[in-house]
TORLUMMAR-740850 format. One line per 4 residues: number of its first residue (from 1); for each residue x, y, z of N, C-alpha, C, O. Coordinates in nm, 4 decimals. Atoms other than C-alpha are relative to their C-alpha. Layout:
<atoms>
NUM> X:Y:Z:X:Y:Z:X:Y:Z:X:Y:Z; ...
</atoms>
This chain:
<atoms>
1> 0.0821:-0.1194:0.0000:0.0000:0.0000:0.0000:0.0868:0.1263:0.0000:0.0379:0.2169:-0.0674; -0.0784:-0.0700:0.0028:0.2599:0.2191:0.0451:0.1151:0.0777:-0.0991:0.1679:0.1887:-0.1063; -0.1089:-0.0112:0.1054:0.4884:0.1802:-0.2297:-0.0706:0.0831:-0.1310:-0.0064:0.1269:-0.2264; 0.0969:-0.0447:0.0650:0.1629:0.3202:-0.4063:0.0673:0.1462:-0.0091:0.0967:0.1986:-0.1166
5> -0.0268:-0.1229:-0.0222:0.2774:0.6480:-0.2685:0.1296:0.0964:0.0609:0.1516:0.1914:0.1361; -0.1668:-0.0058:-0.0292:0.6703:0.6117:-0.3067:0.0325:0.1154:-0.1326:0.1238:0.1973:-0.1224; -0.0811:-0.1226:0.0839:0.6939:0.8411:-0.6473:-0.0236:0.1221:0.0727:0.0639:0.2084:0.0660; 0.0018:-0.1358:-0.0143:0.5210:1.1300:-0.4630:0.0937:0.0397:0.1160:0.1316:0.1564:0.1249
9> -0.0916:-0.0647:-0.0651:0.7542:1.1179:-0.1711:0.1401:0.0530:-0.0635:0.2143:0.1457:-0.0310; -0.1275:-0.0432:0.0534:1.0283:1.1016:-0.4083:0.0186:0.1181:-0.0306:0.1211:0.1783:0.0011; 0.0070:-0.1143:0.0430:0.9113:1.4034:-0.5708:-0.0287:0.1085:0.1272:0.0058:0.2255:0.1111; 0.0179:-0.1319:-0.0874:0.8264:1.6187:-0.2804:0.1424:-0.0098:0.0644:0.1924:0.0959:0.1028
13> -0.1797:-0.0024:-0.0941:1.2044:1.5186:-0.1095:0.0415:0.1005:-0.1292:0.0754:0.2122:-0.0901; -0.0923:-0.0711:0.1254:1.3414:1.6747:-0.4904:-0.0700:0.1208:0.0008:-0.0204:0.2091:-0.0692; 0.0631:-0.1259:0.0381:1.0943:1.9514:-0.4598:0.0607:0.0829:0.1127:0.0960:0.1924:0.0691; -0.0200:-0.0216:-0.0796:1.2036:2.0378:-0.1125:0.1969:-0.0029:-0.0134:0.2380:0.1130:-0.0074
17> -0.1358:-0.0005:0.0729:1.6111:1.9688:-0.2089:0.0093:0.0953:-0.0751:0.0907:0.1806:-0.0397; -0.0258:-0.1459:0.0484:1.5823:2.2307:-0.4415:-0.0193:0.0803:-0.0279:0.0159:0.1298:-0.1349; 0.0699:-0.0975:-0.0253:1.3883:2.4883:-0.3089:0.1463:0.0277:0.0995:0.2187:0.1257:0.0819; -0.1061:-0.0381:-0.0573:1.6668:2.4452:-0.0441:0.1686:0.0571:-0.0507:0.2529:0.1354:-0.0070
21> -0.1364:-0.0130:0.1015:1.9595:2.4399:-0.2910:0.0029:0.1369:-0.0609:0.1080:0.2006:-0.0551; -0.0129:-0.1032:0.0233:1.8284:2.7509:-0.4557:0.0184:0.1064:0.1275:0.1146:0.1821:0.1403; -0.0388:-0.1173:-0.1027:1.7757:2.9641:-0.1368:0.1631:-0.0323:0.0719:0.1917:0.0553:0.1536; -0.1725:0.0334:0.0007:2.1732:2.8370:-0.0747:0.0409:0.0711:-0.0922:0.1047:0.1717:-0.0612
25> -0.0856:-0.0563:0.1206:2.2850:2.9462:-0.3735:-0.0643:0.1402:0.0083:0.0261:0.2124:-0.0336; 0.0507:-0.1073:0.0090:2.0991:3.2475:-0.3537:0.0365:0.1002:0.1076:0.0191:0.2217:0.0974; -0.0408:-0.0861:-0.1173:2.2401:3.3571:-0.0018:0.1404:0.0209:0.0264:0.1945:0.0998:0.1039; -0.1517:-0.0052:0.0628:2.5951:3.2732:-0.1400:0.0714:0.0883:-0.0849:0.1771:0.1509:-0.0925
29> -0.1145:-0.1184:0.1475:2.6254:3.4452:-0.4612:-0.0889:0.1488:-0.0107:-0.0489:0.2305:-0.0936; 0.0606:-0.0835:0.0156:2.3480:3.7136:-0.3977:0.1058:0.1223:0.1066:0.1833:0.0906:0.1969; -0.0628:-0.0808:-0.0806:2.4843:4.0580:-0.2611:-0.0254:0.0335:0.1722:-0.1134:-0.0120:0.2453; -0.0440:0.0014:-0.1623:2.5905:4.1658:0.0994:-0.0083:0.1084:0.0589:0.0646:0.1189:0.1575
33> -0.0164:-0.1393:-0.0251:2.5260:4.5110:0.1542:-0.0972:0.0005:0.1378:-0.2118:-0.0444:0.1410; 0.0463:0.0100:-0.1079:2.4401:4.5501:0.4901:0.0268:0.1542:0.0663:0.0843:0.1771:0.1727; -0.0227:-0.1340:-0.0517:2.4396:4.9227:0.5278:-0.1539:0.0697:0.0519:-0.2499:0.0137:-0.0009; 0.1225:-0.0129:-0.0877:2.1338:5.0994:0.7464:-0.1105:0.0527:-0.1011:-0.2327:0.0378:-0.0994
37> 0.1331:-0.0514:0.1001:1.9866:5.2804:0.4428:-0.0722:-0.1086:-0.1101:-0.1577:-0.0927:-0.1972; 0.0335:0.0905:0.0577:1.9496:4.9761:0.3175:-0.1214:-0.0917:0.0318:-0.1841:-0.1735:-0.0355; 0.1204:0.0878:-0.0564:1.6977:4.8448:0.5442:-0.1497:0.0778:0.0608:-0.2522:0.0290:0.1082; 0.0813:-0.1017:-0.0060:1.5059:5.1566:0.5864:-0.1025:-0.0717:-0.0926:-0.0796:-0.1514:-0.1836
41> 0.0925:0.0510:0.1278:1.1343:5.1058:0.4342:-0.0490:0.1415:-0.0836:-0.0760:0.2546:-0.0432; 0.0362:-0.1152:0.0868:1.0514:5.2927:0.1098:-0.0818:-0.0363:-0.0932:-0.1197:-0.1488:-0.1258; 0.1629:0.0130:0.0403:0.7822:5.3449:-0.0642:-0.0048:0.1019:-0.1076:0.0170:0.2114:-0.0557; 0.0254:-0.1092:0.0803:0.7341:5.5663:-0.3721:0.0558:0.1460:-0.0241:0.0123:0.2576:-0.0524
45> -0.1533:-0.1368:-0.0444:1.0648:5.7862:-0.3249:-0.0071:0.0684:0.1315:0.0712:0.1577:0.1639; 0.0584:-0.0904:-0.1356:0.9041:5.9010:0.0161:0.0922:-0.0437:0.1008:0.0975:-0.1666:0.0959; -0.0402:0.0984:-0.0692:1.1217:5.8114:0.2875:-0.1053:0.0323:0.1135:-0.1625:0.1380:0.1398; 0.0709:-0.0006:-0.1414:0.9375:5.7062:0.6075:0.0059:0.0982:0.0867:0.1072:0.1425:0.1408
49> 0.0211:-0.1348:-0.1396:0.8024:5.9768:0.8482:-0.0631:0.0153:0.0856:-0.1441:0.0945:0.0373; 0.0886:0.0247:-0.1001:0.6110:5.9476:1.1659:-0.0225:-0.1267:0.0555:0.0786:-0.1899:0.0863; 0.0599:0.1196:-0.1251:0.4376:5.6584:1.3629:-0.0550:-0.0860:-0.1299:-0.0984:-0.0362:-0.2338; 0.0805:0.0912:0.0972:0.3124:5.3582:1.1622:-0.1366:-0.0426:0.0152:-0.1985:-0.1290:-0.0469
53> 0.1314:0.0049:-0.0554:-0.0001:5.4043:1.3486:-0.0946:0.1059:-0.0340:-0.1798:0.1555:0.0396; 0.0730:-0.1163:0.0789:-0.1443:5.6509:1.1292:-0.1098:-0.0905:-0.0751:-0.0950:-0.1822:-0.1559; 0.1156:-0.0322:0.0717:-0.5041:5.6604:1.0466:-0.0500:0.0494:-0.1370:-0.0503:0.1639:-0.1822; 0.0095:-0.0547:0.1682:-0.6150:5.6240:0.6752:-0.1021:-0.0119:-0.0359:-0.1496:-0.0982:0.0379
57> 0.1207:0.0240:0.0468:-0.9500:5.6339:0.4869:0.0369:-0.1215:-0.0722:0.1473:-0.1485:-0.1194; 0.0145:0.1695:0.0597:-1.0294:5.2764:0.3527:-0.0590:-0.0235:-0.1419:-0.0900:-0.1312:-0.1927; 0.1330:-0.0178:0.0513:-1.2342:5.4543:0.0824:0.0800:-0.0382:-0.1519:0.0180:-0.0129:-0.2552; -0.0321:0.0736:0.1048:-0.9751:5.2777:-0.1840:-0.0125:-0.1638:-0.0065:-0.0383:-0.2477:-0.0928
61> 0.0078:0.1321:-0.0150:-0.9669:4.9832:-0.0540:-0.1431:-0.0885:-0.0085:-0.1564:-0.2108:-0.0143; 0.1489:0.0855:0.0024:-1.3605:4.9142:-0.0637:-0.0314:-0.0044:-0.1464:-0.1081:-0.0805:-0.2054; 0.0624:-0.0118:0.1018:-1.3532:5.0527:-0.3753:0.0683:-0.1300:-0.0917:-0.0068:-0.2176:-0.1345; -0.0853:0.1607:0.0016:-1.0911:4.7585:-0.4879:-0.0986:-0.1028:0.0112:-0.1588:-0.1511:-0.0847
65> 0.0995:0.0944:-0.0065:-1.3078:4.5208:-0.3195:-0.1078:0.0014:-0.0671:-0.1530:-0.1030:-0.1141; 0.1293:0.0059:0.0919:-1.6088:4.6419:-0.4958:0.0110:-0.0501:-0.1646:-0.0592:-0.1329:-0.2227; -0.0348:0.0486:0.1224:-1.4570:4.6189:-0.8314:0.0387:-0.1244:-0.0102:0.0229:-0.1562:-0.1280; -0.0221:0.1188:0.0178:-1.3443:4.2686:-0.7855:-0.1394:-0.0620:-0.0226:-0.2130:-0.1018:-0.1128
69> 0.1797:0.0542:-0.0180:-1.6574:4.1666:-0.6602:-0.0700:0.0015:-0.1361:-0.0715:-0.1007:-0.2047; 0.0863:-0.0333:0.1493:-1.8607:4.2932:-0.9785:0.0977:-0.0145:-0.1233:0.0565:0.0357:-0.2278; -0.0892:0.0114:0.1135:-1.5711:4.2164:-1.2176:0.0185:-0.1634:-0.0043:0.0216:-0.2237:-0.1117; 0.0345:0.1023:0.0086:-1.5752:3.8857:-1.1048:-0.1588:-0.0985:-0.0079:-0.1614:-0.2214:-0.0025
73> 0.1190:0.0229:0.0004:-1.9536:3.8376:-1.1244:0.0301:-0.0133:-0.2294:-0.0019:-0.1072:-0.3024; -0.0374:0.0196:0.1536:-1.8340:3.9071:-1.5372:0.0075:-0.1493:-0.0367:-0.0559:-0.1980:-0.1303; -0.0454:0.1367:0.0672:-1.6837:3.5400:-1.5456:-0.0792:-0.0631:0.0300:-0.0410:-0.1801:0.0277; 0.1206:0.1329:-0.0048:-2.0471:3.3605:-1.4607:-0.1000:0.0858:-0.1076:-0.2083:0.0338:-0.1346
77> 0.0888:-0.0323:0.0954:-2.1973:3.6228:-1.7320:0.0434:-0.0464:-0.1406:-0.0313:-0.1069:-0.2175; -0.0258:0.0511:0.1167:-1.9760:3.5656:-2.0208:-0.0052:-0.1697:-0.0482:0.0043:-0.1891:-0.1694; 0.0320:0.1135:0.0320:-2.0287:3.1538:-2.0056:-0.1484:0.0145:-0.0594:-0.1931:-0.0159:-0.1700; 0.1509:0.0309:0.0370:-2.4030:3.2087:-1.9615:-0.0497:0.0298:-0.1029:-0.1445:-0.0344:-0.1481
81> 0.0395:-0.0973:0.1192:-2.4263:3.4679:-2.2612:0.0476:-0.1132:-0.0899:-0.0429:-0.1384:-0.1695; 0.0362:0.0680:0.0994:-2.2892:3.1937:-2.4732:-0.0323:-0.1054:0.0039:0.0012:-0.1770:-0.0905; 0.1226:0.1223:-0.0354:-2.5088:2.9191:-2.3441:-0.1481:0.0456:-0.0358:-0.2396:-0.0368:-0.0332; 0.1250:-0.1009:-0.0478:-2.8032:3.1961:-2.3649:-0.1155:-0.0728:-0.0402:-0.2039:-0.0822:0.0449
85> 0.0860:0.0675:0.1217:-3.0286:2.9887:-2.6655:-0.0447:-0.1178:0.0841:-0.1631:-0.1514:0.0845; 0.0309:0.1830:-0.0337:-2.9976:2.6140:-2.4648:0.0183:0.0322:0.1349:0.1146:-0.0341:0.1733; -0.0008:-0.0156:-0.1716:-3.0308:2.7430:-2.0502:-0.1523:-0.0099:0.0047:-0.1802:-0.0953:0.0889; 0.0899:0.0033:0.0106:-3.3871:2.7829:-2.1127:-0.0485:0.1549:0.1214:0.0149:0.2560:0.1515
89> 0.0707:-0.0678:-0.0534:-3.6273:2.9618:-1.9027:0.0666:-0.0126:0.1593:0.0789:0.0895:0.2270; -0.0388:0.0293:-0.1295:-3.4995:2.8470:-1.5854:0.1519:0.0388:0.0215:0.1894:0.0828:0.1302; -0.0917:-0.0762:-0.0384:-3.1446:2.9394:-1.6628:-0.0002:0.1262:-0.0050:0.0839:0.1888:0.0594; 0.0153:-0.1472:-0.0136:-3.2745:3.2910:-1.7479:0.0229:0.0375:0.1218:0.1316:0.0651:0.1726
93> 0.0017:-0.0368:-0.0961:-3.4112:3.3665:-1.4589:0.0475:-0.0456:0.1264:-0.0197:-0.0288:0.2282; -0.0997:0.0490:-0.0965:-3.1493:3.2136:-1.2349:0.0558:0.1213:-0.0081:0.0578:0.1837:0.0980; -0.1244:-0.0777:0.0226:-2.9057:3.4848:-1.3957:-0.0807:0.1308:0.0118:-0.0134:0.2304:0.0382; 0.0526:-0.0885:-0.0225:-3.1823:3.7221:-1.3775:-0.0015:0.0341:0.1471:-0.0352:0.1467:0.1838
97> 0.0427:0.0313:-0.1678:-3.1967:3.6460:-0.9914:0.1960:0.0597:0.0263:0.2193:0.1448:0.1122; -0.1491:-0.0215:-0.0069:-2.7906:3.6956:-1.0033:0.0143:0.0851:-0.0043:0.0768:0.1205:0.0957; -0.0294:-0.1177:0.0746:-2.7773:4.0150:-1.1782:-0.1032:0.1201:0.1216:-0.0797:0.2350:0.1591; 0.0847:-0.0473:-0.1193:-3.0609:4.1027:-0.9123:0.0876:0.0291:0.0998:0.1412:0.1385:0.1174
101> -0.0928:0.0108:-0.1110:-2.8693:4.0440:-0.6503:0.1170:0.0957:0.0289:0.1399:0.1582:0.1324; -0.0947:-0.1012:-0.0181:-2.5671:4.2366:-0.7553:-0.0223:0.1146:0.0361:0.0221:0.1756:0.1334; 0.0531:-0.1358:-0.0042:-2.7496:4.5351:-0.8359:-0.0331:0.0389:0.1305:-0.0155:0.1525:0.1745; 0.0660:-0.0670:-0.1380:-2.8964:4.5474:-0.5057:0.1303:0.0199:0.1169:0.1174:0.0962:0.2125
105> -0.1472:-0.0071:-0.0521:-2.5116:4.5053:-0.3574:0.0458:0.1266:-0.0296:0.0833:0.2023:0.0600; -0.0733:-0.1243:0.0021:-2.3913:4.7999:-0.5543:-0.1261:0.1229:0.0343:-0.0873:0.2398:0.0321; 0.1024:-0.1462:-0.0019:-2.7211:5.0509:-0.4967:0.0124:-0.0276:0.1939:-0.0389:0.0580:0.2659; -0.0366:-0.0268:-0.1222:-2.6137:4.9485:-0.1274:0.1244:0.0866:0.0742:0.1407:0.1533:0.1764
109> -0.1510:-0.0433:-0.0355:-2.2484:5.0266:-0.1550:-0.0074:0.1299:-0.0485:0.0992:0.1873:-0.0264; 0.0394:-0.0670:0.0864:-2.3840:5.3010:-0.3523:-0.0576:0.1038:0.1284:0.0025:0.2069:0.1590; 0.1073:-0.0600:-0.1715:-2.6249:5.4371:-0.0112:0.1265:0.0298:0.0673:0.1598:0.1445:0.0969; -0.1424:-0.0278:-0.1207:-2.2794:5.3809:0.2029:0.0360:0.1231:-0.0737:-0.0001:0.2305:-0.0257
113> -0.1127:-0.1085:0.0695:-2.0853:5.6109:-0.0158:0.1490:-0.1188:-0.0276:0.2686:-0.1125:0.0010; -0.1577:0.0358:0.0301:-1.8208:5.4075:-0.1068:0.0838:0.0444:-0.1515:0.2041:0.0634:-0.1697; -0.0981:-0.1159:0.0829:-1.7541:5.5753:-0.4381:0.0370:0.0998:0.0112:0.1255:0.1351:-0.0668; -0.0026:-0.1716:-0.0087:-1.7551:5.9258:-0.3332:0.1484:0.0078:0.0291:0.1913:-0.0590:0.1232
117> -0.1350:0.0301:-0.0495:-1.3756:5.9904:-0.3376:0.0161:0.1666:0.0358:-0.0324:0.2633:-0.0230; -0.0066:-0.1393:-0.1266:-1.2806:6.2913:-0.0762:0.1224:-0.0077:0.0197:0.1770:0.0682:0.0998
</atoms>
């Protein structure tokens, strides 16, 4: 029963061997610069200034999430659109019930304010 599941150890020991082998070789021949501005964090030519406990509006980040959300709702429309002829009546209004749904998601996110950019 075992020997069933002797290639995959083989392969995960060789997968694990040289994952290790590269980060070796990589901490060998990669550079050494160990100077302080080097470990400073930077960000968009800005260097770091203040407390990292600074307070930010979120009002990109929902908007991100929102666009996924409804951008990924795209990849269950473009199958259905070319199924549209042979889903019948019942896949209509499934996708009609879908498309429902969203809408009522964004005329919510829509009430919040999450587009309004300030």
């Amino acid at each position: 029963m075992l020997t069933a599941y002797l290639p995959i150890m083989i392969f995960l020991v060789l997968v694990a061997a040289l994952a290790g082998f590269v980060f070796l070789l990589s901490s060998l021949l990669g550079p050494t610069n160990k100077r302080k501005s080097r470990l400073i964090t930077y960000q968009c030519g800005i260097d770091s200034s203040g407390t990292p406990r600074y307070r930010f509006s979120t009002t990109l980040f929902t908007l991100a999430v929102l666009f996924l959300i409804f951008e990924s709702a795209n990849l269950f429309l473009f199958p259905w659109a070319v199924v549209f002829r042979s889903v019948g009546t019942a896949g209509t209004a499934a996708m009609i019930l879908f498309i429902g749904i969203l809408f009522v998601g964004f005329v919510y996110a829509w009430k919040k304010g999450t587009q309004r950019w300030e």
